[in-house]
LUMVO-818774 format. One record per residue (C-alpha): z, y, x. Coordinates in steps of 0.25 Angstrom, whole numbers, plus 5000, padded with zeros to 4 digits. Layout:
BEGIN
ZYX;...
% end
This chain:
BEGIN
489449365101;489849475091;490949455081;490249565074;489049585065;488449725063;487849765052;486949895052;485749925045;485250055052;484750075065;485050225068;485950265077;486750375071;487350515076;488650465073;489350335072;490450315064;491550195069;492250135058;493350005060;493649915047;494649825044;495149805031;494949935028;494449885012;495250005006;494850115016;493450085022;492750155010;493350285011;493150275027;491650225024;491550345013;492050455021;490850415033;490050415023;490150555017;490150615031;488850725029;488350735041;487050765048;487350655059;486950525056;488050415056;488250285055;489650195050;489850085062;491150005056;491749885061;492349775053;493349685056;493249575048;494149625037;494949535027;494749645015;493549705008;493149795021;492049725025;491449715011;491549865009;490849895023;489749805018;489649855005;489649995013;488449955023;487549895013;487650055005;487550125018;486750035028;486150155038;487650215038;488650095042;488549985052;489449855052;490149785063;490749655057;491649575064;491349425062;493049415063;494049505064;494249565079;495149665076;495249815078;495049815093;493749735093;493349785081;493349925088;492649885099;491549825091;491249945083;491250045096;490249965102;489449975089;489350125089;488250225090;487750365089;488150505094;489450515089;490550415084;491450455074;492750335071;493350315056;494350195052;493750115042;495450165036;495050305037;494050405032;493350535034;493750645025;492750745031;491350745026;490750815039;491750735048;490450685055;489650815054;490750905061;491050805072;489850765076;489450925078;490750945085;490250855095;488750875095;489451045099;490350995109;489650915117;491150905128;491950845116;491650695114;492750665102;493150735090;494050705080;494650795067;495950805059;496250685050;497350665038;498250545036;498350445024;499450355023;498950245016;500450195015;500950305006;500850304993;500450454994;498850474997;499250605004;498350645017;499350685030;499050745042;499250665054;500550695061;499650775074;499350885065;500450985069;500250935082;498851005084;498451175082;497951155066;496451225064;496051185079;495251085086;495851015097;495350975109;495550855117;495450785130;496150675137;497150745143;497550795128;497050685120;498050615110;499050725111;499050735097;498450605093;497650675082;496250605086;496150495077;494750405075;494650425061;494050565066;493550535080;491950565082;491550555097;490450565106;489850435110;489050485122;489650455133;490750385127;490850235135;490750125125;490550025136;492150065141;492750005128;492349875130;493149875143;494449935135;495349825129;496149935120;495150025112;495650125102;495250265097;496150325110;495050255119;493950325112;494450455112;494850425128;493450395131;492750525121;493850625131;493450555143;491850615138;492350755134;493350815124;493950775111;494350875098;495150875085;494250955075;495051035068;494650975053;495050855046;494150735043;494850605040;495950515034;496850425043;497350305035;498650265037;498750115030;499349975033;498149915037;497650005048;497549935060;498450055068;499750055055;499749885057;500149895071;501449895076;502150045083;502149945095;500549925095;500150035093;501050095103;500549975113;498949965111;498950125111;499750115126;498649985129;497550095123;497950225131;498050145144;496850075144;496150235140;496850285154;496650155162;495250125157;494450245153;494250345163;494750485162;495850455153;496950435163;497650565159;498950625160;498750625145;498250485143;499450425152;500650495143;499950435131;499850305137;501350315141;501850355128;501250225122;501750155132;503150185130;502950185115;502450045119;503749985125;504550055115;503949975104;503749865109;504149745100;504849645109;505349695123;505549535127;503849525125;503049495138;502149605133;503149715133;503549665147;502249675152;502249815146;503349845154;502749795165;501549895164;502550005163;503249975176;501849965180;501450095174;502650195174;503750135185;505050075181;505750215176;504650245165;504850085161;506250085162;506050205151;505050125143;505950005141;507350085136;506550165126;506450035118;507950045118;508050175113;
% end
């Protein structure tokens, strides 16, 4: 049995979805919903959002929002709260059309022919199967309301696309969801159901497996920075972790990506792992350990270990 209900009042399939997470997004999800909504475009589009049982007024909003606009948004509403991961997963089974572009229900479009230039980019390049543009930064936190660029900036050539592919993907990490529009032939749906640690990373590693990804050299969107996002509540240790347990699932479990590139990252976030761990007397940082040995030999562990001491 479901622990969703959906709610959608059209029957078209559109040119391109649009994937949208909620939770407790009551003072963001309009500006996200608003910026969508703006888009002029000649593809037609739909708004799939799933909602995760939210304790604020987030839910009500979305209702209020479907009732105004019922041949633009689709509801998936979970019965109880199932969290992020699950949540996910319940809206990327939900989705359909040509092309799918992904937005936090935190976030929002600043670009009114985001969709428009995107989808054309693709529709001309039939061997790139991702894209993704510059974003700006909002600290939520600050009492400035200042937009920043993100820290990858000076790490990129300025007034240039860049290309990617998995032997260069992540190298900056400059590809954030907010921005991402992918192909969706040929992108395996039925795979995520057999993955146990589904992010954005997993994604993107299955869009390069189907041809090459790019950076477009304009900027469409606003990452949030705020206390109530689900990546700025976790600890510098889990995010470390379920990266680690997200990059090594990609190179053991999608096939293609196991890489020279792919491995070093996977390492890096391993080590970063250890480091942070919180307790080095819990069972679980001994059976991380353990992988290591398993992995990199008793020299690389050896190394692993006396880094926390540092």
């Amino acid at each position: 049995m479901n622990t969703f209900r959906i709610i959608d009042q059209s029957d078209f399939i559109p040119d391109i979805s649009i994937a949208m997470l909620a939770y407790n997004h009551e003072n963001f999800i309009v500006d996200a919903l608003e910026s969508v909504l703006m888009q002029k475009t000649s593809y037609t589009y739909k708004i799939i959002i799933a909602e995760d049982c939210s304790t604020d007024r987030t839910r009500e909003i979305l209702l209020d929002y479907q009732r105004r606009y019922p041949n633009k948004i689709k509801l998936i509403l979970q019965n109880k709260n199932v969290g992020a991961y699950k949540n996910n997963i319940n809206l990327l089974t939900n989705l359909e059309g040509k092309y799918i572009a992904a937005l936090e229900g935190d976030d929002y479009w600043t670009d009114d022919n985001k969709l428009q230039k995107q989808a054309d980019f693709l529709e001309a390049n039939k061997d790139y199967s991702i894209c993704w543009t510059k974003y700006l930064v909002k600290n939520e936190n600050e009492k400035s309301s200042n937009l920043e660029q993100p820290g990858w900036v000076n790490q990129v050539e300025q007034n240039k696309d860049l290309t990617f592919d998995l032997n260069t993907i992540f190298t900056p990490y400059c590809t954030y969801t907010l921005t991402a529009m992918f192909r969706v032939k040929g992108f395996d749906f039925k795979l995520l159901n057999d993955l146990n640690y589904v992010k954005d990373n997993t994604l993107y590693a299955i869009c390069l497996t189907q041809g090459k990804g790019i950076l477009l050299n304009f900027t469409s969107a606003v990452y949030r920075v705020h206390d109530g996002g689900i990546y700025s509540k976790v600890s510098v240790f889990k995010q470390r972790y379920y990266s680690y347990l997200n990059m090594k699932e990609i190179i053991d479990k999608i096939p293609g990506c196991d890489n020279e590139n792919l491995r070093y990252i996977r390492d890096f976030l391993f080590y970063k792992s250890v480091k942070y761990y919180p307790s080095q007397f819990d069972k679980e940082y001994w059976h991380l350990i353990s992988n290591s040995y398993k992995f990199y030999g008793i020299k690389k562990t050896l190394k692993f270990i006396k880094s926390r001491y540092k």
